[in-house]
C-alpha positions in Angstrom: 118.8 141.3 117.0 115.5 140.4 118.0 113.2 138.9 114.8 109.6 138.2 114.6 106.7 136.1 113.3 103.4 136.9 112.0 100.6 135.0 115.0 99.2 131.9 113.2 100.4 132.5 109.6 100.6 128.7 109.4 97.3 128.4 110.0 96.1 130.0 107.6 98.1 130.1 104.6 98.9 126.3 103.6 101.8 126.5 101.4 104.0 123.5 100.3 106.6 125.9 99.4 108.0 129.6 100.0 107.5 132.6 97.8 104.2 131.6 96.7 102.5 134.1 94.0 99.3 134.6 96.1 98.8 134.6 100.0 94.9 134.2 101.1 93.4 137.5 103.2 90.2 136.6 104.8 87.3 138.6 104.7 86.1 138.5 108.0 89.2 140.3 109.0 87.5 143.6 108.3 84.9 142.2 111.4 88.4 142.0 113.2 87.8 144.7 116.2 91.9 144.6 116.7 92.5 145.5 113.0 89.7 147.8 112.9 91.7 149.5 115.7 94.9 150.0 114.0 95.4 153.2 112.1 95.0 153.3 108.4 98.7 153.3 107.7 99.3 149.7 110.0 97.0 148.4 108.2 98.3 148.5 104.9 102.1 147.6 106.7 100.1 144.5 108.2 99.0 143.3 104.9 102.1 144.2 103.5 104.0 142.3 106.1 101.8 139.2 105.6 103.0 139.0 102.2 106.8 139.0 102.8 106.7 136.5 106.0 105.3 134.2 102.8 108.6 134.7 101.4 110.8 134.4 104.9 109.3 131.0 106.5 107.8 133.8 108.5 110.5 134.9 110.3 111.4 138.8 109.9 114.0 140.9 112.3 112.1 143.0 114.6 114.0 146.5 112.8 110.9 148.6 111.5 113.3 151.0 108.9 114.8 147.5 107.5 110.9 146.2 107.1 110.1 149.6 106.1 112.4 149.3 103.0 111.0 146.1 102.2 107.5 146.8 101.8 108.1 150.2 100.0 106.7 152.2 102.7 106.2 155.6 102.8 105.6 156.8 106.3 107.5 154.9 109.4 106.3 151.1 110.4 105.2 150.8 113.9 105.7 147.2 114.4 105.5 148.3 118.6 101.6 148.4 117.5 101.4 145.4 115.9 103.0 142.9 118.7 100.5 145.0 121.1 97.6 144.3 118.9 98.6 140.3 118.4 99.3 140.4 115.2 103.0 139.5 115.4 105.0 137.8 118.2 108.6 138.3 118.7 111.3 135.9 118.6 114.6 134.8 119.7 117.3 137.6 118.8 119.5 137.3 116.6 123.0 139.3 115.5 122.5 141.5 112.1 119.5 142.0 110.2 121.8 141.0 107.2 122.2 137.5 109.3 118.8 137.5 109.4 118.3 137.7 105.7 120.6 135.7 104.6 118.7 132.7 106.6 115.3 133.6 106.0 115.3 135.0 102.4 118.1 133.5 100.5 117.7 129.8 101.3 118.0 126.9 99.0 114.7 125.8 100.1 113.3 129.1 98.5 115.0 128.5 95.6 113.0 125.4 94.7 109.9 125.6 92.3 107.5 128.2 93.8 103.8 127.7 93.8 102.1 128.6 90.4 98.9 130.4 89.7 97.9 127.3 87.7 97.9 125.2 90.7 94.3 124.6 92.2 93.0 125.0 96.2 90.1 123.5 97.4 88.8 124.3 100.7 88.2 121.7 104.0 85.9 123.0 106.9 86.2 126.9 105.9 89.9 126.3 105.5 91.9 126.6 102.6 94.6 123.6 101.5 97.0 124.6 98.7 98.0 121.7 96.5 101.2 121.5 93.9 101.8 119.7 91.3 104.3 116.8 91.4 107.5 117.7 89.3 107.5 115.7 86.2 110.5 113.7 85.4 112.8 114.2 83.0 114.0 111.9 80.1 117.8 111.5 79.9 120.0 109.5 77.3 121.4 106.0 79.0 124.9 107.3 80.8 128.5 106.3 79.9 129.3 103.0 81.2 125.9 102.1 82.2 124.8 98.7 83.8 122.2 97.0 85.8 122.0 98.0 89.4 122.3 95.3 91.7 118.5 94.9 92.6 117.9 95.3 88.5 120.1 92.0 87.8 118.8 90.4 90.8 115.2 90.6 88.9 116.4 89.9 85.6 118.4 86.6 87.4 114.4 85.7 88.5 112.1 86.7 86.0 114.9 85.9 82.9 116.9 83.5 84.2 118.3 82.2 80.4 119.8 85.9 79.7 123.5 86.5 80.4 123.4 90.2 82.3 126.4 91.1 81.8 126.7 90.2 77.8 122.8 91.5 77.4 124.0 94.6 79.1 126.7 95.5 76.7 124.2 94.9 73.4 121.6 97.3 75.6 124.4 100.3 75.8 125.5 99.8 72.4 122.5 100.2 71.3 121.1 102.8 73.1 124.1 105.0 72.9 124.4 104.8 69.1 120.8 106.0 68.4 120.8 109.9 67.9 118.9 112.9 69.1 115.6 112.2 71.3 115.3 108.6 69.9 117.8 107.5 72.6 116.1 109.6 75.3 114.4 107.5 78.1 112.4 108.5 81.1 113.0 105.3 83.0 115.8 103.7 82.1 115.0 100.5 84.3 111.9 100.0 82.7 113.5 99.8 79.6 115.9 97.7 80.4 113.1 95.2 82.0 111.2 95.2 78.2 114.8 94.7 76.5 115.1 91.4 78.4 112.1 90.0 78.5 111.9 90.6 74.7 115.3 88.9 74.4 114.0 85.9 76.6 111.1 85.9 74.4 113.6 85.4 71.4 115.4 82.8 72.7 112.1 80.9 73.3 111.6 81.6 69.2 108.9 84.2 70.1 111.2 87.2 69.0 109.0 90.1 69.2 110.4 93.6 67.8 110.4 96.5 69.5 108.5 99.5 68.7 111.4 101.0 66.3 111.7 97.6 65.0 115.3 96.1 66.8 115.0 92.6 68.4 117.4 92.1 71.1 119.5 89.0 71.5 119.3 86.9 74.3 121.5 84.6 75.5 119.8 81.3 73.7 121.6 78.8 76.3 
């Protein structure tokens, strides 16, 4: 079955991700002699049409009574009006309409975080630019069995060269995995296993420092 897309929807709408709450509609369209053309009823299946190829990667299948149902219409979709007009241009075909939505509307690329209301846009040259928020990470306790990648113990080996990894590395775990609720939760655990040892170097040297809940780890002294 054939599909179609909507004619420079990337263009216009600048979205880092699909299913966004919000799609932008220009005003000049209404100056638009081609939309000003179409009857009153195309018009709304246009804008209606704009909205869900926001949610499909803005590919549809070319069946008007399977777009129809989409957008809630009440009276039949000409889309034969709409390709004549350049608003749409078809596609490839493809087999089903169901193949159709299975690929453009239920993929795990959708699933991700869709754009927000909160999220700003600032506009470039008359042009709109949406712009997301990075994810925030997420603290974690220190996992079972845990121990210094190979590029972590290659910088403890240079910047702490009098700690033993491997014995400082079972102290760390113990510790970590013994403290209860949030106080053994970590966003980074890397960066708190560079602090651990250069405290515990810093103890060795007799410049023991404690750490913020008041533990002082112990280096190898030699």
């Amino acid at each position: 079955m054939k599909t179609f897309r909507v004619k420079n929807f990337e263009k216009f709408q600048h979205y880092k991700d699909r299913n966004p709450p919000w799609i932008k509609l220009y005003n000049d369209v209404l100056d638009d002699y081609a939309y000003a053309s179409l009857p009153d009823a195309s018009k709304y299946h246009l804008s209606a049409i704009w909205l869900l190829a926001s949610r499909s990667n803005n590919s549809l299948p070319f069946d008007p009574q399977w777009i129809a149902n989409r957008i809630n219409a009440k009276s039949p979709v000409d889309l034969e009006i709409l390709v004549q007009a350049g608003f749409i241009v078809l596609e490839q075909a493809l087999q089903t309409p169901e193949q159709v939505a299975s690929k453009t509307l239920h993929t795990p690329e959708q699933s991700a975080r869709p754009e927000t209301e909160t999220e700003t846009e600032t506009e470039t040259e008359g042009e709109g630019r949406a712009r997301t928020s990075a994810p925030r990470p997420k603290a974690s306790r220190l996992p079972d069995g845990w121990l210094p990648s190979a590029e972590l113990a290659e910088w403890t080996k240079r910047e702490c060269p009098r700690i033993d990894c491997r014995v400082e590395a079972e102290k760390f775990r113990d510790y970590w995995r013994s403290k209860p609720g949030s106080s053994g939760v970590k966003l980074d655990w890397d960066a708190t296993w560079r602090n651990w040892v250069r405290k515990a170097q810093e103890f060795g040297k007799g410049k023991a420092r404690a750490s913020p809940d008041g533990y002082v780890p112990m280096g190898n002294s030699g």
